[in-house]
Kinemage of the C-alpha trace (Angstrom):
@kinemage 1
@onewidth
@group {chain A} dominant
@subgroup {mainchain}
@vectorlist {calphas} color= white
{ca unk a 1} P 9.098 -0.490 -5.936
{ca unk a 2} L 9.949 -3.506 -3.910
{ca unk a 3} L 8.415 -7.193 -5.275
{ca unk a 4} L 7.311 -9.017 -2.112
{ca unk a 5} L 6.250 -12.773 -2.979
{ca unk a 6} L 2.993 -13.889 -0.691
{ca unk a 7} L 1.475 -17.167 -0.983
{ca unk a 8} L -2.357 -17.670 -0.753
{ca unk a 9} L -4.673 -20.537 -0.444
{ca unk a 10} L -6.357 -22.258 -3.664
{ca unk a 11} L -9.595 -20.660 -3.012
{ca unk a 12} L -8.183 -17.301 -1.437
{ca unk a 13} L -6.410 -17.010 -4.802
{ca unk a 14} L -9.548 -17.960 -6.944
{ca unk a 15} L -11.294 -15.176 -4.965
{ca unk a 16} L -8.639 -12.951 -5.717
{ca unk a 17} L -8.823 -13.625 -9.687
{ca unk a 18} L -12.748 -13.206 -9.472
{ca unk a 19} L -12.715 -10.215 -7.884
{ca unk a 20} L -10.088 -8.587 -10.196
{ca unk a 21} L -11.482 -9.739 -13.541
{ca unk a 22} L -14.860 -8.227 -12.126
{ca unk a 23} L -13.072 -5.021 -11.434
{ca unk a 24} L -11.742 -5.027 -15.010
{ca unk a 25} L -7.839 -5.462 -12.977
{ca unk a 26} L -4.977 -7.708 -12.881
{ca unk a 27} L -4.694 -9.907 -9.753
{ca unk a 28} L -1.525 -8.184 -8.872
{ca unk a 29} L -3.413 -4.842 -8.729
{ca unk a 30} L -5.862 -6.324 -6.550
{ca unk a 31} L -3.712 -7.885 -4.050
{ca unk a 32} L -2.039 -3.920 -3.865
{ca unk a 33} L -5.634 -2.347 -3.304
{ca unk a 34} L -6.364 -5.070 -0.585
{ca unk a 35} L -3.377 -4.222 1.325
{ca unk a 36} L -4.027 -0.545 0.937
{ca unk a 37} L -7.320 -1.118 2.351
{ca unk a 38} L -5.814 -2.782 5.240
{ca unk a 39} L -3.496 -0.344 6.350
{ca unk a 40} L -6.552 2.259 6.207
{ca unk a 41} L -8.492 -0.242 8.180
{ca unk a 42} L -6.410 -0.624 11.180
{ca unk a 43} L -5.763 3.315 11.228
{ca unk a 44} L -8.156 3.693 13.733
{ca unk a 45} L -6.244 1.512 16.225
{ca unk a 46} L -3.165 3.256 16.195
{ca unk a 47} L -3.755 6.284 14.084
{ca unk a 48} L -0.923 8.335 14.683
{ca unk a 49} L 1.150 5.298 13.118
{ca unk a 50} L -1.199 5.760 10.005
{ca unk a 51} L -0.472 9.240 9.645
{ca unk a 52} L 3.402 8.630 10.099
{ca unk a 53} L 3.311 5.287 7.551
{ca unk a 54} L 1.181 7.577 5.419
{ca unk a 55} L 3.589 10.403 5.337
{ca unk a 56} L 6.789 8.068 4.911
{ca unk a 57} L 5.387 6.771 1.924
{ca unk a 58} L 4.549 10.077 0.248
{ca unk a 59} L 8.594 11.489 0.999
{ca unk a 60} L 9.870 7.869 -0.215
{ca unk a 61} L 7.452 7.762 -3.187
{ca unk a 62} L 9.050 11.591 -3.943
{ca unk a 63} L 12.344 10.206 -3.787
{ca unk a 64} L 12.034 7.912 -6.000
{ca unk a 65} L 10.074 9.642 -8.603
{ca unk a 66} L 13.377 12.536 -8.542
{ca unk a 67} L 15.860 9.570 -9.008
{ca unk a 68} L 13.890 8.457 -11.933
{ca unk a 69} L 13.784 12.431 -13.101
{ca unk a 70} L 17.619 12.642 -12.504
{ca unk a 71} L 17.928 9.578 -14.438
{ca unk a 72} L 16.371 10.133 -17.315
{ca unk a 73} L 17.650 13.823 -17.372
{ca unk a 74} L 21.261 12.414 -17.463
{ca unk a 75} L 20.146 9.915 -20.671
{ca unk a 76} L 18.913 12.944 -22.519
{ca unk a 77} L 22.545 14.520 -22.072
């Protein structure tokens, strides 16, 4: 996972807040799910760039999850 700092306005961040504590979330889950939607949003204007963002992040998500595997095989050793 990669931490990427944004910066919203007072009332954008209220918002934000509201709508997570509604949804029974953090803030920080909220701001994920927005982006998510996003990228599903604009699909339709260039969706062969959603279907090759969409499979990038499945194979890197893969990775990652085998490194951690590897990892924790090698601590049980």
């Amino acid at each position: 996972m990669v931490k990427i700092e944004i910066t919203l306005s007072e009332p954008e961040a209220a918002a934000l807040r509201e709508l997570a504590e509604q949804a029974g979330i953090s803030a920080e889950e909220a701001a994920v799910k927005c982006i998510r939607h996003v990228l599903k949003e604009v699909s339709p204007v260039n969706p062969q760039f959603y279907s090759q963002l969409r499979s990038r992040l499945f194979w890197e998500h893969l990775r990652h999850l085998n490194a951690v595997l590897r990892q924790s095989k090698r601590g049980e050793q």
